[in-house]
Steps between C-alpha positions, in 0.01 A plus 500: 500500500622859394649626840657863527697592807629878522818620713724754524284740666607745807608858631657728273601889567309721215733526178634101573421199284407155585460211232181268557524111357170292482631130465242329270380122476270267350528598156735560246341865450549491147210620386506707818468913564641555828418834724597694764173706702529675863266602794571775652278580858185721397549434144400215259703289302669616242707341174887535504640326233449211324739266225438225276687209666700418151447798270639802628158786460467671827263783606553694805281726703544855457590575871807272389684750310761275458591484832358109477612232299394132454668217411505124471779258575423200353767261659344560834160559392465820657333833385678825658387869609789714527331832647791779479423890623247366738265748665303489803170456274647153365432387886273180378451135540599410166377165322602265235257377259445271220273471206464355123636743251464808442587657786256759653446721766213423635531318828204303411622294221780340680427156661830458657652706839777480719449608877653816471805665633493846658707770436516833699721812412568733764552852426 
């Protein structure tokens, strides 16, 4: 069964970075769009970025500005966040997800989630 387990989150001071990894299982994700979304407290959730697991399209939210970037390492089956310039509004529980191609970034047509990792930037 398709099993997504994030890590990586923590405290970082306001203009730090911090690289997320969500170790994926249960499929060969080939046919696979892979996507990063985050909670933050008050708000709802919100798309991040998202990557076909073998081709390399990727879309990124505008609140990005590419600060973010997502990537896949395929020998150990892990998709990455690397979150540069962070500000205290990227303060989120943010999620891995999973879903047939293409990707999207809508929350709702992903079947697959991880648990979740926090992250909190401190100003």
């Amino acid at each position: 069964q398709v099993r997504l387990v994030e890590s990586g989150g923590g405290l970082v001071q306001a203009g730090g970075s911090l690289t997320l990894s969500c170790a994926v299982s249960g499929s060969t994700f080939t046919t696979y769009a892979m996507a990063w979304f985050r909670q933050a407290p008050g708000k709802e959730r919100e798309f991040v970025a998202a990557v076909h697991w073998l081709a390399s399209k990727a879309y990124y939210a505008y609140f990005t500005e590419g600060r973010f970037t997502i990537s896949r390492d395929y020998a150990k089956m892990v998709v990455e966040l690397q979150m540069n310039n962070l500000n205290v509004e990227d303060t989120a529980v943010y999620y891995c997800a999973a879903k047939g191609l293409p990707y999207s970034d809508d929350e709702s047509k992903y079947p697959y989630w991880g648990q979740g990792t926090q992250v909190t930037v401190s100003s």
